[in-house]
TIRO-2110 file (N, C-alpha, C; in Angstrom, 1 decimal):
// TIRO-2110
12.7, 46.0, 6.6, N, 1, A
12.6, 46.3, 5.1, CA, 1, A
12.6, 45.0, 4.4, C, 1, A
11.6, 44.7, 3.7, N, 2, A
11.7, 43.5, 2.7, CA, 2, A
11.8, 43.8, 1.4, C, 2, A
12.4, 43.2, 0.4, N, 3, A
13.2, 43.2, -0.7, CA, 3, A
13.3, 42.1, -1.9, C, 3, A
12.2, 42.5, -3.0, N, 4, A
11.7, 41.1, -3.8, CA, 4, A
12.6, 41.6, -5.2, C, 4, A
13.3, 41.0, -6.0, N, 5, A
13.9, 41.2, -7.3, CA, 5, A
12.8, 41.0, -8.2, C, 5, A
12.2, 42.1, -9.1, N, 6, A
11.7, 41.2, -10.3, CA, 6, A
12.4, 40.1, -11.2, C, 6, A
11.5, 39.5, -11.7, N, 7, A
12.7, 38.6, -13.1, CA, 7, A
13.1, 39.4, -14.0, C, 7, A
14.2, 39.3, -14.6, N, 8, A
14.7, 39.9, -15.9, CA, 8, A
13.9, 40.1, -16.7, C, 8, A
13.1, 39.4, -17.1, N, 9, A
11.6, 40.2, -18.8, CA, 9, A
10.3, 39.2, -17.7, C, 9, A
9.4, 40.7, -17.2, N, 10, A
8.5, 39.4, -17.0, CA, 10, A
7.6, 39.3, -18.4, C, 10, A
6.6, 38.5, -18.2, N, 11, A
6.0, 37.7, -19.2, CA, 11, A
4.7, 39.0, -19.4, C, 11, A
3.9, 40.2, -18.7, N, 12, A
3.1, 41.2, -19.4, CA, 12, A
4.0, 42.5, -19.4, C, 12, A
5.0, 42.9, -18.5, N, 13, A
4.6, 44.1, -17.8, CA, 13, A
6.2, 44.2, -17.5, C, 13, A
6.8, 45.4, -17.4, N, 14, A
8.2, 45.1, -16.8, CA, 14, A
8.1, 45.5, -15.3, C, 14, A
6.7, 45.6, -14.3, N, 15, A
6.2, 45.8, -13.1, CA, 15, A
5.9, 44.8, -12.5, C, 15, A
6.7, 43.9, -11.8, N, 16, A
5.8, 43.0, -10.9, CA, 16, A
5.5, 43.3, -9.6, C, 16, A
4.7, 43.3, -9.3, N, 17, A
3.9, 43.9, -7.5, CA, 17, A
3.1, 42.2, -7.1, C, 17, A
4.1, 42.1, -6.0, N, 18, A
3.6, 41.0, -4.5, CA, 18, A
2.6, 41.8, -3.3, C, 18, A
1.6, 41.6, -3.3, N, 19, A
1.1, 42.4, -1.4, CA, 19, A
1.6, 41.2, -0.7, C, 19, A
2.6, 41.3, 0.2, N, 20, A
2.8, 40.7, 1.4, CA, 20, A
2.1, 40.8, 2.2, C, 20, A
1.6, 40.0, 2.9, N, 21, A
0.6, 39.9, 4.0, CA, 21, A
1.2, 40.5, 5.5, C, 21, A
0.0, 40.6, 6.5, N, 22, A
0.4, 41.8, 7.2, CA, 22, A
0.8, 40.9, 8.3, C, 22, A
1.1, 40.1, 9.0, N, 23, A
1.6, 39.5, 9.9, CA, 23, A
2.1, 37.8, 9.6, C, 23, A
3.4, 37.8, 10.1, N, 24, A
4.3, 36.6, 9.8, CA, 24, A
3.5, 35.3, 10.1, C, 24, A
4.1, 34.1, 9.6, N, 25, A
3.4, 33.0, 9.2, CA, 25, A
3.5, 32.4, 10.5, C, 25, A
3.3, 31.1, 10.7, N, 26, A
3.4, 30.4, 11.5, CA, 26, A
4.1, 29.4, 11.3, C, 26, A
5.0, 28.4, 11.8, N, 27, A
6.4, 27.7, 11.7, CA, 27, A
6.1, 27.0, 10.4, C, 27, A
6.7, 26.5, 9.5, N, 28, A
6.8, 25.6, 8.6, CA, 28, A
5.4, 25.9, 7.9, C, 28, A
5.0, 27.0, 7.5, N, 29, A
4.3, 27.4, 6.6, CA, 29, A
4.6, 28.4, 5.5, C, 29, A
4.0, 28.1, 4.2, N, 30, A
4.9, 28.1, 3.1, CA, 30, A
3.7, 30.0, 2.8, C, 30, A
4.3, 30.7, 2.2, N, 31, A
4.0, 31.6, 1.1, CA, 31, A
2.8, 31.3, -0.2, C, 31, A
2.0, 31.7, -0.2, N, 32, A
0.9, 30.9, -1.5, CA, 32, A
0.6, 32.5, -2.4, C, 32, A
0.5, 32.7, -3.7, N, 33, A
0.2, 33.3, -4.6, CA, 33, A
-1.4, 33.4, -5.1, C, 33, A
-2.4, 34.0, -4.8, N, 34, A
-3.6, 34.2, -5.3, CA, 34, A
-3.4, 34.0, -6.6, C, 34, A
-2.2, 34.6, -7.2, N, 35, A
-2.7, 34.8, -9.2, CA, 35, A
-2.6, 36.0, -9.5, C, 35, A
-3.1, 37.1, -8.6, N, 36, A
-3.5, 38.6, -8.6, CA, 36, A
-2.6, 39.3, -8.1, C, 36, A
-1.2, 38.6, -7.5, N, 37, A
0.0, 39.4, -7.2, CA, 37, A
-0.4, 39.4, -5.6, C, 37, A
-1.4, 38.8, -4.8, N, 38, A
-1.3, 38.5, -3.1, CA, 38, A
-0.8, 37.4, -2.9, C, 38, A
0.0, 37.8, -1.7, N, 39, A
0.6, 36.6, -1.2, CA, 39, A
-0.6, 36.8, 0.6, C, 39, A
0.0, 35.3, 0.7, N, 40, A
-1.1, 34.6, 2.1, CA, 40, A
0.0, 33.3, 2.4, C, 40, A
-0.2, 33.4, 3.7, N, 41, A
0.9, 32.1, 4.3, CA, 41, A
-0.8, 31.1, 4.4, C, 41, A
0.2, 29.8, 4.2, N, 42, A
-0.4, 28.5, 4.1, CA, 42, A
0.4, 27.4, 5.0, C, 42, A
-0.6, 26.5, 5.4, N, 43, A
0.2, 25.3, 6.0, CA, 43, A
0.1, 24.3, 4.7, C, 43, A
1.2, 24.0, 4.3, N, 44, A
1.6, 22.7, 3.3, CA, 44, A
0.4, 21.7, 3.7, C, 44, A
-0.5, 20.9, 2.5, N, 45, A
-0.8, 20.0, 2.2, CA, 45, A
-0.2, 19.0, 1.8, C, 45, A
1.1, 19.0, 1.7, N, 46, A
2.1, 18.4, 0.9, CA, 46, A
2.0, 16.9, 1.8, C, 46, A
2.5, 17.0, 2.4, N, 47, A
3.0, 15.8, 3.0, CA, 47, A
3.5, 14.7, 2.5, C, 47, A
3.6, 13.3, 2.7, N, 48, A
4.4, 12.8, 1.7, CA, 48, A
5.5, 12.1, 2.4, C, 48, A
5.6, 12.5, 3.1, N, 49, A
7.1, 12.0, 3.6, CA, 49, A
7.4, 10.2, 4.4, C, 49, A
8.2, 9.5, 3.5, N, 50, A
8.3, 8.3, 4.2, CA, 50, A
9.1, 8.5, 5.3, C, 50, A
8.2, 7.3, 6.3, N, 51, A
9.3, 7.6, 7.9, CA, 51, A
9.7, 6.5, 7.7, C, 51, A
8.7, 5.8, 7.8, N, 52, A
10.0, 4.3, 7.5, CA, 52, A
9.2, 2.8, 7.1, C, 52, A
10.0, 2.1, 7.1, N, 53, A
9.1, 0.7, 5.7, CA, 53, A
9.8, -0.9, 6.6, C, 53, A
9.0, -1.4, 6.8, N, 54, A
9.2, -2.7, 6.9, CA, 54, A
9.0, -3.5, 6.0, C, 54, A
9.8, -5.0, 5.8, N, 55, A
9.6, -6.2, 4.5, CA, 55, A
10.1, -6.7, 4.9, C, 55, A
9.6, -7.9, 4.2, N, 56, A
9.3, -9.4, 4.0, CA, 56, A
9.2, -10.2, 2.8, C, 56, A
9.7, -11.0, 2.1, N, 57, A
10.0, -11.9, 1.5, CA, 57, A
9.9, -13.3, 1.6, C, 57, A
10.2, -13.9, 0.1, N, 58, A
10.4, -15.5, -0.4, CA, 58, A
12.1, -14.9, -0.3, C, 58, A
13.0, -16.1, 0.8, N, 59, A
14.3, -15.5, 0.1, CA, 59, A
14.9, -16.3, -1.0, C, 59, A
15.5, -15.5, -1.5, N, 60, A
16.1, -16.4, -3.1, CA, 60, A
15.1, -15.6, -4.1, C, 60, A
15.9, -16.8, -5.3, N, 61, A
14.9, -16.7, -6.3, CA, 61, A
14.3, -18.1, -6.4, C, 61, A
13.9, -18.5, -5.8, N, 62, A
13.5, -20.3, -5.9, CA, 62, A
12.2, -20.4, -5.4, C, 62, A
11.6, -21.4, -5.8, N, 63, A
10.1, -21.3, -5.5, CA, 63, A
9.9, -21.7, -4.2, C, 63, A
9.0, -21.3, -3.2, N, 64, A
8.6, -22.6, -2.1, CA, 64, A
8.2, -23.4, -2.7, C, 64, A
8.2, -24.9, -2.0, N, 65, A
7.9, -25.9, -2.3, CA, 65, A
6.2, -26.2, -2.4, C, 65, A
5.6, -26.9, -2.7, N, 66, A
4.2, -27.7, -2.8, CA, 66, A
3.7, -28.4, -1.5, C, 66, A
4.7, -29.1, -1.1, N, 67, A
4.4, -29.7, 0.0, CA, 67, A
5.8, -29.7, 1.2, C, 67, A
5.5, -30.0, 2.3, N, 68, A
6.4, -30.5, 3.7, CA, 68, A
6.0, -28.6, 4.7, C, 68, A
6.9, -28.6, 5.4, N, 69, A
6.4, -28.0, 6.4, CA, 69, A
6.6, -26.2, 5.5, C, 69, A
7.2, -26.3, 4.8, N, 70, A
7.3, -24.9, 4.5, CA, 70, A
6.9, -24.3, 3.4, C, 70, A
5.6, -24.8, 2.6, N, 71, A
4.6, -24.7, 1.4, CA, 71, A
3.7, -24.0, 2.3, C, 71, A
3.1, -22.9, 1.5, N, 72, A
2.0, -22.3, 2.1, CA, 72, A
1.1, -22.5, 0.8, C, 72, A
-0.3, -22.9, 1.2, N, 73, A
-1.3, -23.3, 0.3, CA, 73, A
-2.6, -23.1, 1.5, C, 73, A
-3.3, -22.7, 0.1, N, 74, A
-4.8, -22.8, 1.4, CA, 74, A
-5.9, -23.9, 0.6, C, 74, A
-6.8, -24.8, 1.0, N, 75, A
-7.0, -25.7, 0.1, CA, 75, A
-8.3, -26.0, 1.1, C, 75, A
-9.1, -27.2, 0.6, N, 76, A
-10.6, -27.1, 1.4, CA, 76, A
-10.7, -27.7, 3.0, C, 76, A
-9.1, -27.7, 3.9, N, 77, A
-9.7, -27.8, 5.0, CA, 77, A
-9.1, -26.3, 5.6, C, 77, A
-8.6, -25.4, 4.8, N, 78, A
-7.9, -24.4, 5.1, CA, 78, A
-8.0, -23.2, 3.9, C, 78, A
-9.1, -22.8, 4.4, N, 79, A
-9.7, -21.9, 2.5, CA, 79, A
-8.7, -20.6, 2.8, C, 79, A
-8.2, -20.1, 3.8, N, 80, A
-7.6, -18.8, 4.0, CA, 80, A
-6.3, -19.1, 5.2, C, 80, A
-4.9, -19.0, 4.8, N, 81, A
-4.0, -19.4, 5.2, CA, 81, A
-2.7, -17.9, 5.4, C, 81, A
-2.6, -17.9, 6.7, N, 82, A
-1.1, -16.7, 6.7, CA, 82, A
-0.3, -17.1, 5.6, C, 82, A
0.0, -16.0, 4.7, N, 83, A
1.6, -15.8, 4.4, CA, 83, A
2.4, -15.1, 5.2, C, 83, A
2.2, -14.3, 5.6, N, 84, A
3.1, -13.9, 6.8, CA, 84, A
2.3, -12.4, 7.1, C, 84, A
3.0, -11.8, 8.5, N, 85, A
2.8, -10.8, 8.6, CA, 85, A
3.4, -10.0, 9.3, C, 85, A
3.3, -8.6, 9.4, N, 86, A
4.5, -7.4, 9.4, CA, 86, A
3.9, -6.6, 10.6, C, 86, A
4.5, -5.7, 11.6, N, 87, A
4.0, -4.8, 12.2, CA, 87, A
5.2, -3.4, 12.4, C, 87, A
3.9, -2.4, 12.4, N, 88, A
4.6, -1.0, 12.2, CA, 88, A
4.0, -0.1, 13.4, C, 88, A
4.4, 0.7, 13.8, N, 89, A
3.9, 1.5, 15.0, CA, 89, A
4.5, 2.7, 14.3, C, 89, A
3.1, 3.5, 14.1, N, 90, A
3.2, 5.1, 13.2, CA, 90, A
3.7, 5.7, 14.5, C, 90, A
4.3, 7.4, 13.7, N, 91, A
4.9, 8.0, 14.6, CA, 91, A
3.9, 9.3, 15.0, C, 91, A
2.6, 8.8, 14.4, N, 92, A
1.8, 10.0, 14.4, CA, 92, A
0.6, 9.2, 14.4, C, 92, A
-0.7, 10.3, 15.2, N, 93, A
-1.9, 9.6, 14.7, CA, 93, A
-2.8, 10.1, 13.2, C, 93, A
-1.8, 10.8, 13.0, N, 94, A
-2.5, 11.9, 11.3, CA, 94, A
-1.8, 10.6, 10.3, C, 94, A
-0.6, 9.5, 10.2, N, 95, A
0.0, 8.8, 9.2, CA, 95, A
-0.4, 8.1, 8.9, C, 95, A
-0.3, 7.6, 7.2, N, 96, A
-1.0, 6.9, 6.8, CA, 96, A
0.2, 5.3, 6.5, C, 96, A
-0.1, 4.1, 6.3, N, 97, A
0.2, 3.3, 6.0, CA, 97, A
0.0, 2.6, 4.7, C, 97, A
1.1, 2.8, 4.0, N, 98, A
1.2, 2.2, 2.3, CA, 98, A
1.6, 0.6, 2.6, C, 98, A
0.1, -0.3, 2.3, N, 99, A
0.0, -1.8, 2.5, CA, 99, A
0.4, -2.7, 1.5, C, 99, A
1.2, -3.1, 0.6, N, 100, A
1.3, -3.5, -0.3, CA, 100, A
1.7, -5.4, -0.5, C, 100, A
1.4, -6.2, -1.0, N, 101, A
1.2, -7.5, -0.7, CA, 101, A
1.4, -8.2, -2.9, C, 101, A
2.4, -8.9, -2.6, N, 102, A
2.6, -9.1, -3.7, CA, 102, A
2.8, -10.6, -3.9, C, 102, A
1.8, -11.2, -4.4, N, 103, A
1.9, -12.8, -4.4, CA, 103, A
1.9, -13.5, -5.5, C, 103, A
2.8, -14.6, -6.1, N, 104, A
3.0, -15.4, -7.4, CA, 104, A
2.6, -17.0, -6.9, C, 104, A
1.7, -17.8, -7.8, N, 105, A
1.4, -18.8, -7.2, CA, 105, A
0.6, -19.6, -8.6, C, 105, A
0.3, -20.5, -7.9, N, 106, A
-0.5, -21.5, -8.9, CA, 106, A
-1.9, -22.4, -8.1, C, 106, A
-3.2, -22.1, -8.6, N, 107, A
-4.0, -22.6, -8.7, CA, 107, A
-4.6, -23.9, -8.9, C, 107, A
-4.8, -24.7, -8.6, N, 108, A
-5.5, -26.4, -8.7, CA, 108, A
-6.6, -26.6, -8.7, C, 108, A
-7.2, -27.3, -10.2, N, 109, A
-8.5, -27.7, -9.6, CA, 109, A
-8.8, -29.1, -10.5, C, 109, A
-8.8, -30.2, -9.4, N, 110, A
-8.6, -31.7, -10.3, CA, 110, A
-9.8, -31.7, -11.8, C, 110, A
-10.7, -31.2, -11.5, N, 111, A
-12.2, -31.5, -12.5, CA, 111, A
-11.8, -30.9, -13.5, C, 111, A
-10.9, -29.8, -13.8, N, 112, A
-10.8, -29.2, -14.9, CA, 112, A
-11.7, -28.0, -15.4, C, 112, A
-13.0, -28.1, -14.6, N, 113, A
-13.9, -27.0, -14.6, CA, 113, A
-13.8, -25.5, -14.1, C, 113, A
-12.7, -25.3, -14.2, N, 114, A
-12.1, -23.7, -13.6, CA, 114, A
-11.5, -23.8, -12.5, C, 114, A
-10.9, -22.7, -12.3, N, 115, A
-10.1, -22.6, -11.2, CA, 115, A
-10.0, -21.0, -11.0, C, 115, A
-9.9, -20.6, -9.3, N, 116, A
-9.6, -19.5, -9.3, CA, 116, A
-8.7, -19.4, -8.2, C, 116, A
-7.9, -18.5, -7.4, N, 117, A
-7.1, -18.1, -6.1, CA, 117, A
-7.2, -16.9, -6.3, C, 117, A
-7.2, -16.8, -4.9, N, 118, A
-7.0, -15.1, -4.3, CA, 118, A
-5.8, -14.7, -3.3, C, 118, A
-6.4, -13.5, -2.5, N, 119, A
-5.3, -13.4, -1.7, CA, 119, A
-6.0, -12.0, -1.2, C, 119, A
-5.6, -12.1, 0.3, N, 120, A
-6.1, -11.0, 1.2, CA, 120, A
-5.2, -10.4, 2.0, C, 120, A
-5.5, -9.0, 2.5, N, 121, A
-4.6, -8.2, 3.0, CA, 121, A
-5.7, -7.6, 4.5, C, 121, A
-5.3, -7.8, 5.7, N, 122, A
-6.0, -7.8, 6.9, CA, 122, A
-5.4, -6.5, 7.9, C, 122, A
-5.9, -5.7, 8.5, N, 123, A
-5.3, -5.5, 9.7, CA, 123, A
-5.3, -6.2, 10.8, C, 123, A
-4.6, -6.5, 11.5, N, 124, A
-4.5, -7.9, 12.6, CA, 124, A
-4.3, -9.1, 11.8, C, 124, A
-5.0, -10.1, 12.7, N, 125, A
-5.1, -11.0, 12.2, CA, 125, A
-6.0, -11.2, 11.0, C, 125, A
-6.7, -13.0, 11.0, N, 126, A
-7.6, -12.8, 9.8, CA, 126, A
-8.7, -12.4, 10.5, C, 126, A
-9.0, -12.3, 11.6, N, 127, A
-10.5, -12.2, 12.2, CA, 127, A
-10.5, -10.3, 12.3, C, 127, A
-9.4, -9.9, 12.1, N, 128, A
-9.3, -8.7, 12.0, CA, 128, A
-9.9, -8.3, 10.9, C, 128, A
-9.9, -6.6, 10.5, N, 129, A
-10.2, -5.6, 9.6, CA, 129, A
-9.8, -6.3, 8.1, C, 129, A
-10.5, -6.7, 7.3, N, 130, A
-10.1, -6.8, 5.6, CA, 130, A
-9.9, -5.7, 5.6, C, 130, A
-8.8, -5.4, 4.3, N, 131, A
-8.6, -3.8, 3.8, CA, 131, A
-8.8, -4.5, 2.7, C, 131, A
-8.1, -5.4, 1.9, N, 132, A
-8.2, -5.8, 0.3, CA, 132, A
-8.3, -7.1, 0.3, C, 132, A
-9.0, -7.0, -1.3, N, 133, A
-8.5, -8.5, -1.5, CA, 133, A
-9.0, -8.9, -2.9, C, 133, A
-8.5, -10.1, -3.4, N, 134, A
-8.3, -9.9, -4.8, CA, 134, A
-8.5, -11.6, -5.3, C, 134, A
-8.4, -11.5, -6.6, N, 135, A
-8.7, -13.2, -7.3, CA, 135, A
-8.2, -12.8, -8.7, C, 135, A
-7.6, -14.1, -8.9, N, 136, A
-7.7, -14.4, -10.1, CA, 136, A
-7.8, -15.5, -10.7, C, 136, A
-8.4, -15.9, -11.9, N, 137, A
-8.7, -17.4, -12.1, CA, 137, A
-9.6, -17.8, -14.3, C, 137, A
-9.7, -18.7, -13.8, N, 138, A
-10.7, -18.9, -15.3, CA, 138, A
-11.4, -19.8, -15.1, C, 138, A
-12.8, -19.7, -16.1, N, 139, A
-13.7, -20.9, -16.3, CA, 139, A
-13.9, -22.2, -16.5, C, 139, A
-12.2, -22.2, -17.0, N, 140, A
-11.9, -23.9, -17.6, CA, 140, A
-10.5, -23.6, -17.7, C, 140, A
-10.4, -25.0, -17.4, N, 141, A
-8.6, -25.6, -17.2, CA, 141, A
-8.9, -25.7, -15.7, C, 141, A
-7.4, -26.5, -15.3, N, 142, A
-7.3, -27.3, -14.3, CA, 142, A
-6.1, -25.9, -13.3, C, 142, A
-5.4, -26.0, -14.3, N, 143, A
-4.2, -24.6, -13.4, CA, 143, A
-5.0, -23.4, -13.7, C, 143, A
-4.3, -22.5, -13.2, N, 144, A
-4.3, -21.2, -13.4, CA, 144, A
-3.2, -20.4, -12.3, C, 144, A
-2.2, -20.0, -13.4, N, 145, A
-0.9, -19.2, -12.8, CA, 145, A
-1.2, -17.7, -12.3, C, 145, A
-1.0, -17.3, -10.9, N, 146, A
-1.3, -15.9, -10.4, CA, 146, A
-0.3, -15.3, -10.3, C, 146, A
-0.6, -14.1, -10.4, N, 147, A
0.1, -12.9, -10.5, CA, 147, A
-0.5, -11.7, -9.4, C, 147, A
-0.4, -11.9, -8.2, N, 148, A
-1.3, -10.9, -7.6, CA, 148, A
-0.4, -9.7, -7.0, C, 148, A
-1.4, -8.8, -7.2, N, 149, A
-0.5, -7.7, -6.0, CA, 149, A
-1.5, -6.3, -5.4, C, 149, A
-1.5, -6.5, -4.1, N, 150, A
-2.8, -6.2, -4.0, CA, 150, A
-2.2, -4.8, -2.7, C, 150, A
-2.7, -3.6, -2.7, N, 151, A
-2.1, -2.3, -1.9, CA, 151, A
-3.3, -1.4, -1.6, C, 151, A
-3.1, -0.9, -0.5, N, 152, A
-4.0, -0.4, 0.1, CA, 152, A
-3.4, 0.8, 1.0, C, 152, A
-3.7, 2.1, 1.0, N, 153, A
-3.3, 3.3, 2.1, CA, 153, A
-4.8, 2.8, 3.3, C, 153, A
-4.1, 2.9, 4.1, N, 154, A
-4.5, 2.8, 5.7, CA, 154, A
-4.3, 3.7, 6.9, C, 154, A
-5.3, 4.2, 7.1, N, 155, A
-5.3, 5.4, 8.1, CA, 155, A
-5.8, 4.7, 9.6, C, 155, A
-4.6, 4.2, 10.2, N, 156, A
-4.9, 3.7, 11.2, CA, 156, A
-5.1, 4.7, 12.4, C, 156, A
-5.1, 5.5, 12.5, N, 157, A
-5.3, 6.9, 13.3, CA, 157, A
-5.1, 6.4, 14.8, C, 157, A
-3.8, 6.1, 15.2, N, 158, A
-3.4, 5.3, 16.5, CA, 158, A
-1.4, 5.6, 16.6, C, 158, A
-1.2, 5.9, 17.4, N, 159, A
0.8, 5.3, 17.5, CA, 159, A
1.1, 4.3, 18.2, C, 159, A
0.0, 3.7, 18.4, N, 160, A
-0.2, 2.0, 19.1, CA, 160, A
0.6, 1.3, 18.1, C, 160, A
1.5, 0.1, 18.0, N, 161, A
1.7, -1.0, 17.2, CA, 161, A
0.3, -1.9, 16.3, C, 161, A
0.7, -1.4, 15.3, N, 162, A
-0.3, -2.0, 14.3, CA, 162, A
0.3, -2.9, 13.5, C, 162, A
0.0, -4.2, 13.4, N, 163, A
-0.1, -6.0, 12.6, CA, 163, A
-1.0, -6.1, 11.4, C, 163, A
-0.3, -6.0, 10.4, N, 164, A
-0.9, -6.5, 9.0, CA, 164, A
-0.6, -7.8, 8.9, C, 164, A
-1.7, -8.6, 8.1, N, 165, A
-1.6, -9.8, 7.8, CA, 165, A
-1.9, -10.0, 6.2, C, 165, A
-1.0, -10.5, 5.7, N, 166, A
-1.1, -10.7, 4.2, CA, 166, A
-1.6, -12.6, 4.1, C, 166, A
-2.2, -12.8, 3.5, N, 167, A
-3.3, -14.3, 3.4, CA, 167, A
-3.4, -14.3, 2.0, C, 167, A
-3.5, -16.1, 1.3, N, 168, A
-3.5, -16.9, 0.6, CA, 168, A
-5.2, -17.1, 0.6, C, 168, A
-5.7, -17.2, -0.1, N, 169, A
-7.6, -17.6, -0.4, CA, 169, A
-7.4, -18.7, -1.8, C, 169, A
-8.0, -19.6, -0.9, N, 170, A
-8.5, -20.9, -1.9, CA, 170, A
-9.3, -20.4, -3.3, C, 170, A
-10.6, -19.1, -2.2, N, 171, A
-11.2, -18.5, -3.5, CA, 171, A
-12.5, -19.3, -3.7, C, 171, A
-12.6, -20.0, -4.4, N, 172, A
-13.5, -21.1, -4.8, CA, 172, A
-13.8, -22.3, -4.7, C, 172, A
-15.1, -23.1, -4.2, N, 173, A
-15.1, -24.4, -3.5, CA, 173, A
-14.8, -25.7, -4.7, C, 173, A
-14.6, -25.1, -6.3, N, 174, A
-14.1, -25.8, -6.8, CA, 174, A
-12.7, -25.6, -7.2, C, 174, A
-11.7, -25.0, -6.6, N, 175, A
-10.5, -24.9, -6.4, CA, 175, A
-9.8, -26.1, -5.1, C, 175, A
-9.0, -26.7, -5.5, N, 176, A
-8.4, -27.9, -5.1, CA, 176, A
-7.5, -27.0, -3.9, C, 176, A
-6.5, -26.6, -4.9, N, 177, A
-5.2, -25.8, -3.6, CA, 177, A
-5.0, -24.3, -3.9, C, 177, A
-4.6, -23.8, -3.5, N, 178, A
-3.9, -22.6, -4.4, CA, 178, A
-2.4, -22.4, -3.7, C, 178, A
-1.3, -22.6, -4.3, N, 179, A
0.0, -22.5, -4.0, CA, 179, A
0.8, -21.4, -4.0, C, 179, A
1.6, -20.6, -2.5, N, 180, A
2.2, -19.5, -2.8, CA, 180, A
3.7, -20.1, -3.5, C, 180, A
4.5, -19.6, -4.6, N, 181, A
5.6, -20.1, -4.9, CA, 181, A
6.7, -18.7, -4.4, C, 181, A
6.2, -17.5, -4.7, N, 182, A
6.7, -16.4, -4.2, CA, 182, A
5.7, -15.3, -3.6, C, 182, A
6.3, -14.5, -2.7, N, 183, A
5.7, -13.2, -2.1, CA, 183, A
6.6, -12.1, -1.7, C, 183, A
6.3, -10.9, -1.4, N, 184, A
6.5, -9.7, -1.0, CA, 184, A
5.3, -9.7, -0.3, C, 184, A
5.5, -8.6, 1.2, N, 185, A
4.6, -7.5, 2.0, CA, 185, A
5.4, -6.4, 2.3, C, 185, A
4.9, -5.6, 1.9, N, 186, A
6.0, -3.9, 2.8, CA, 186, A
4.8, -3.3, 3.1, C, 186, A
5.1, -2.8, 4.4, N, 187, A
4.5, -1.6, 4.9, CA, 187, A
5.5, -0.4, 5.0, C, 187, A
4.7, 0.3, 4.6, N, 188, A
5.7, 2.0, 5.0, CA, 188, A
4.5, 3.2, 5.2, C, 188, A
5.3, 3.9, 6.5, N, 189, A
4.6, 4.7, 7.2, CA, 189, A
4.6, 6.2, 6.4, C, 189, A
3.8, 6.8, 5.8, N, 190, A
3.6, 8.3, 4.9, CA, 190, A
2.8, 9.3, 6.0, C, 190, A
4.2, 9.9, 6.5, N, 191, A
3.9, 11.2, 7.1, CA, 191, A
2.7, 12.2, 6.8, C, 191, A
1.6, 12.5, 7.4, N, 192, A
0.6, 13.7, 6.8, CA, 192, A
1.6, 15.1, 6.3, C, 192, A
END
């Protein structure tokens, strides 16, 4: 015997009538409402659920430096340069991966004739899959201060170990350098 309370005042009618459907649902499937007072079992579209996140950082709050071994810059013998990169092994092959890449930097260009920098987000390495990638810059002036942040969902459809690579782009052959001063990358795996 099944057993539904109406609400206290409903909203036309003081009758509410559900048709329950005629055979039980199947595990972790939810109840759905036509509108017309039928019910039907559903499997959730919902999904959503973080399994878990890897990161990476500038630590501190201090800039990298310009130059010596621990400056990342990409400049014209080196137009596209690792910032770093992260690996995540989904727990499913339905999950998707939230790629997010967040980079603060500064632009060079000696002539004064514009300047731009970018910044790219890979699966693998760089010879791997581009997923994104981004610029910013202007027509004139010698600097130009970046602000990037660049995110991408990724349906790697694998529970193989998967390598993102977040990268610095010179951008333009009249760009001198482009300097990372700070970054963020997180990946996190979203359950179907």
């Amino acid at each position: 015997s099944v057993s539904l309370n109406p609400p206290t005042s409903a909203p036309t009618s003081s009758d509410v009538a559900f048709k329950l459907p005629n055979a039980d649902g199947s595990a972790d499937q939810l109840l759905k409402t036509d509108g017309s007072g039928n019910l039907g079992f559903i499997t959730s579209a919902v999904g959503g659920k973080l399994l878990q996140i890897q990161y990476g950082s500038t630590s501190g709050t201090s800039n990298l430096p310009e130059t010596g071994s621990t400056a990342i810059f990409a400049d014209s013998s080196n137009s596209t340069v690792d910032i770093t990169s992260l690996a995540i092994t989904p727990a499913s092959t339905n999950s998707k991966i939230l790629v997010v890449g967040d980079m603060q930097g500064q632009a060079y260009n000696s002539s004064g004739n514009g300047v731009y920098g970018g910044a790219s987000i890979y699966r693998g390495t760089q010879s791997g899959t581009i997923l994104r990638n981004g610029a910013q810059g202007s027509s004139s002036g010698s600097y130009f201060n970046l602000g990037l942040v660049l995110f991408v969902l990724d349906s790697p459809n694998t529970t193989s170990s998967q390598t993102y690579t977040f990268c610095v782009e010179r951008w333009s052959s009249a760009t001198n350098t482009n300097h990372v001063y700070q970054w963020q990358f997180l990946l996190a795996e979203i359950g179907a």
